[in-house]
BAFI-3210 file (N, C-alpha, C; in Angstrom, 3 decimals, decimal comma, padded with zeros to 6 digits):
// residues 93
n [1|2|3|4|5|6|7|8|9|10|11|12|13|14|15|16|17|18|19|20|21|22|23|24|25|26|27|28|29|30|31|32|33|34|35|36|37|38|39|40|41|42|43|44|45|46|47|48|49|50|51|52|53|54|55|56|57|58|59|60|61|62|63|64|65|66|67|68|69|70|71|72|73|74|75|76|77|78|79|80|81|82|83|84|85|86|87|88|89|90|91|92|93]
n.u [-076,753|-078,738|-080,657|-082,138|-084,077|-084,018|-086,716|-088,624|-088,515|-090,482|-092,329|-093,301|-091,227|-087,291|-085,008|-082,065|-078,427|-076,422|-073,411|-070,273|-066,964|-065,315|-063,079|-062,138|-060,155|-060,636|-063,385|-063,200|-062,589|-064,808|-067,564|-069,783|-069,498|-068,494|-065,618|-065,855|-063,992|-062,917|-064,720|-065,988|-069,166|-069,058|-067,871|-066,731|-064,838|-063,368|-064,975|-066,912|-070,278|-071,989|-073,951|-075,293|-076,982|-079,143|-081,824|-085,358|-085,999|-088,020|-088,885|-089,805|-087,756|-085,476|-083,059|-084,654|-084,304|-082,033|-081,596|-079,978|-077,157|-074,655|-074,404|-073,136|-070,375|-071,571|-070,052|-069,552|-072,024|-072,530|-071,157|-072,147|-074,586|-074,092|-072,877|-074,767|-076,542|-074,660|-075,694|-078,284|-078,923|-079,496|-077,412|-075,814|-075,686]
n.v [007,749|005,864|006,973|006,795|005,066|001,469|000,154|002,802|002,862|001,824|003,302|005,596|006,552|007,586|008,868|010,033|010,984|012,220|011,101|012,019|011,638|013,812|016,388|015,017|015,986|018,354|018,204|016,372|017,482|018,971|019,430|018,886|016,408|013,493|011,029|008,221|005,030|003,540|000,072|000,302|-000,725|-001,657|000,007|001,503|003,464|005,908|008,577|011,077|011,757|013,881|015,640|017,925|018,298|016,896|014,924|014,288|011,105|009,563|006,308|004,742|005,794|004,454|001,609|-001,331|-003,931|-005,708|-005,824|-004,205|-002,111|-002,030|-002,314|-000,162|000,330|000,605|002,558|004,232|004,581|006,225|008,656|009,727|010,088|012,265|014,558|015,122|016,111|018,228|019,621|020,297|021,106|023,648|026,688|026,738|029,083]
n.w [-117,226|-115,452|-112,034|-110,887|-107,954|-108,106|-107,403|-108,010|-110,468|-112,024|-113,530|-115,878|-116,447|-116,045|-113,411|-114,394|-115,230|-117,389|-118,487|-119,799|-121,608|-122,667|-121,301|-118,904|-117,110|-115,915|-115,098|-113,239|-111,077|-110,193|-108,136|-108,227|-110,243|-110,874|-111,025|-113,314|-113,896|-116,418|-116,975|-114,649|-113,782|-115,932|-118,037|-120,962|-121,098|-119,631|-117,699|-116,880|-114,392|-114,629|-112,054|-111,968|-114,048|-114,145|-115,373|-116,169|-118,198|-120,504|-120,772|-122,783|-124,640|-124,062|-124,636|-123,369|-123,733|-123,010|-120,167|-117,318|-118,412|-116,651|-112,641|-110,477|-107,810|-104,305|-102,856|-104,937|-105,960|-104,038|-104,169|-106,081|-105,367|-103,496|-104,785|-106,225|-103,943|-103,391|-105,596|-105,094|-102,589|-100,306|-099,873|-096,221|-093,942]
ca.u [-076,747|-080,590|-079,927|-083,261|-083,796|-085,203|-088,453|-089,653|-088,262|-091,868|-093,204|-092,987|-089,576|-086,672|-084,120|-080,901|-077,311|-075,682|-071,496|-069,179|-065,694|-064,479|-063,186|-062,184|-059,500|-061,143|-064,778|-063,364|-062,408|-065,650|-067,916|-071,055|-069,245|-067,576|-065,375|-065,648|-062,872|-063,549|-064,359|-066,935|-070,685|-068,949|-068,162|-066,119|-063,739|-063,167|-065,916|-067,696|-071,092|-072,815|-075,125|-075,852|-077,781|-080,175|-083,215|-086,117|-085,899|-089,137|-088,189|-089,655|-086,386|-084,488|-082,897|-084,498|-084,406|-080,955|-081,522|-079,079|-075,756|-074,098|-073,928|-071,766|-070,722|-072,278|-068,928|-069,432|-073,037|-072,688|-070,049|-072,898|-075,511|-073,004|-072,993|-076,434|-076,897|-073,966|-076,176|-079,491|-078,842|-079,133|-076,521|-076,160|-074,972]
ca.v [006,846|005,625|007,106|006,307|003,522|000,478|000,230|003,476|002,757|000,939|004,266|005,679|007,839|006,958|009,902|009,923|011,698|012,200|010,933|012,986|011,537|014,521|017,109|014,554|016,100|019,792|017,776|015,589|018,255|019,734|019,159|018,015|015,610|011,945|010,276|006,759|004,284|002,061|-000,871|000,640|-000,663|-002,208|000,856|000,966|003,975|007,131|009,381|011,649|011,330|015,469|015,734|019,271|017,980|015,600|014,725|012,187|010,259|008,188|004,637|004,801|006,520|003,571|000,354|-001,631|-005,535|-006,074|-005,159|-003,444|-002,101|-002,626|-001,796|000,729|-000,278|001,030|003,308|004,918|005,669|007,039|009,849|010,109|011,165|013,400|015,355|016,055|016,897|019,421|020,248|020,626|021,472|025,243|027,247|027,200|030,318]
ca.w [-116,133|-114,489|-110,663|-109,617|-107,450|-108,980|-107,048|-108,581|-111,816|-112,348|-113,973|-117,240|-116,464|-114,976|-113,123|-115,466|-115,251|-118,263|-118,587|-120,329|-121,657|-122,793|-120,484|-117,741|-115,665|-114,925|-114,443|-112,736|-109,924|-109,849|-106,674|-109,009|-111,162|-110,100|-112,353|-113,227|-114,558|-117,501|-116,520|-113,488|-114,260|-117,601|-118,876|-122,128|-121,042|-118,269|-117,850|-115,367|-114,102|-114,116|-111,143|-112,535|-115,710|-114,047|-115,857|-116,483|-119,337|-121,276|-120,590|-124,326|-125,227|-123,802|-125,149|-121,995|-123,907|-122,337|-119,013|-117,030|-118,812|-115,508|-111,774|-110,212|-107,054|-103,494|-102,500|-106,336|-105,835|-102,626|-104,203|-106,996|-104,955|-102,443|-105,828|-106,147|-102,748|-103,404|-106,433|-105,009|-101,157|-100,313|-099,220|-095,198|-093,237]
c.u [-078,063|-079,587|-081,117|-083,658|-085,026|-086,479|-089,046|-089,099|-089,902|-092,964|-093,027|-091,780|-088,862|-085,808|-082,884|-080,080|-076,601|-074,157|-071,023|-067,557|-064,711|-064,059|-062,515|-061,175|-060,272|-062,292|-064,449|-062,859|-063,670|-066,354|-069,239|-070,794|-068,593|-066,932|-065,448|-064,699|-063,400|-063,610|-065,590|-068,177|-070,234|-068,636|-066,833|-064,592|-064,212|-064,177|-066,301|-068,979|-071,603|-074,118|-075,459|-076,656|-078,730|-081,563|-084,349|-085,884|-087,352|-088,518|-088,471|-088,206|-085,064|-084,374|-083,049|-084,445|-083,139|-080,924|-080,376|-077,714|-074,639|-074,389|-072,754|-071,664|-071,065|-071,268|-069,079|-070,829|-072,985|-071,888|-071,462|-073,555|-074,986|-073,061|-074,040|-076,269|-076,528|-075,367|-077,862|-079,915|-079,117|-078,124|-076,654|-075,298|-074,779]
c.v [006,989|006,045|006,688|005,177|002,726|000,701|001,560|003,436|001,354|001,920|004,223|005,772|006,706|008,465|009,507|011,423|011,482|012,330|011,379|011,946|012,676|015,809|016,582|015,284|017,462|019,220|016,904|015,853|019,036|018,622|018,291|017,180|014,497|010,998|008,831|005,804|003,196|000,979|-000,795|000,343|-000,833|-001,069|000,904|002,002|005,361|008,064|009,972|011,820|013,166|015,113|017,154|019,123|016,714|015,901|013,952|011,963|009,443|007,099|003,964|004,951|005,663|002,587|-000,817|-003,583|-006,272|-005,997|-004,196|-003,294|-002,723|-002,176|-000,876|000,171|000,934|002,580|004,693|005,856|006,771|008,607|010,700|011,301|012,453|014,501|015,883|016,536|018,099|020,231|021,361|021,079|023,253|025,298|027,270|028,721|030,192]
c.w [-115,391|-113,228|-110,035|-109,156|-108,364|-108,460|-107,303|-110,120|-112,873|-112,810|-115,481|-117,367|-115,670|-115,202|-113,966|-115,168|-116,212|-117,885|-119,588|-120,586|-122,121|-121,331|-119,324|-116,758|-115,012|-114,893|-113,374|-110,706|-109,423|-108,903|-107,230|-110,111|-110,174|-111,256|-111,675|-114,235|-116,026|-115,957|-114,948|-113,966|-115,451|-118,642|-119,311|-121,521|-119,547|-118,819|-116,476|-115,655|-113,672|-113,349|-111,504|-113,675|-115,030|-114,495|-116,122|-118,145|-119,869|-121,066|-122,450|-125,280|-125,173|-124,669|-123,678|-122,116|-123,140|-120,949|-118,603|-118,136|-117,736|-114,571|-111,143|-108,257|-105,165|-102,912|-103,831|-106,276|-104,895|-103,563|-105,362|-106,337|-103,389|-103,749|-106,203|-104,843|-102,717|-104,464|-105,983|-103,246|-100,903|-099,291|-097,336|-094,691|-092,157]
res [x|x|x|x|x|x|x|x|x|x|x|x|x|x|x|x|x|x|x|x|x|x|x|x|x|x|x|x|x|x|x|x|x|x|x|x|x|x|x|x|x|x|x|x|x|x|x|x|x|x|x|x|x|x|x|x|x|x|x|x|x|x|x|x|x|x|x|x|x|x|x|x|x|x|x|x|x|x|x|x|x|x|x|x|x|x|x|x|x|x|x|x|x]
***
């Protein structure tokens, strides 16, 4: 899943979170994962979205003639990037 916003998606890379269908009910309790339903951003079946595995991607590496696969919608991202934050926040005391 591209997470990075379009207007810097005008580089080489784009930020990417790899989805998982296997596994879904114990990922789908963890604090750096978010499941999504079929059917969310067109997608074929249930999966979760690891904010612990984020990486860039080559836009080379992509299939980009189709444009988008789909949108997810604004309520969905939001939980996305609440998951990174968990991921990449430091601890407070």
């Amino acid at each position: 899943m591209i997470v990075s916003r379009d207007d810097l998606n005008r580089g080489h890379r784009v930020v990417a979170m790899p989805c998982y269908s296997q596994q879904l009910e114990k990922r789908s309790r963890l604090k750096y994962c978010v499941l999504l339903r079929a059917g969310d951003g067109n997608l074929d079946k249930d999966c979760v979205v690891k904010a612990d595995e984020i990486s860039y991607l080559e836009k080379t590496e992509l299939d980009l003639s189709r444009g988008a696969v789909g949108r997810l919608k604004p309520e969905t991202m939001a939980q996305i990037m609440a998951a990174l934050r968990y991921v990449v926040r430091e601890e407070q005391h």
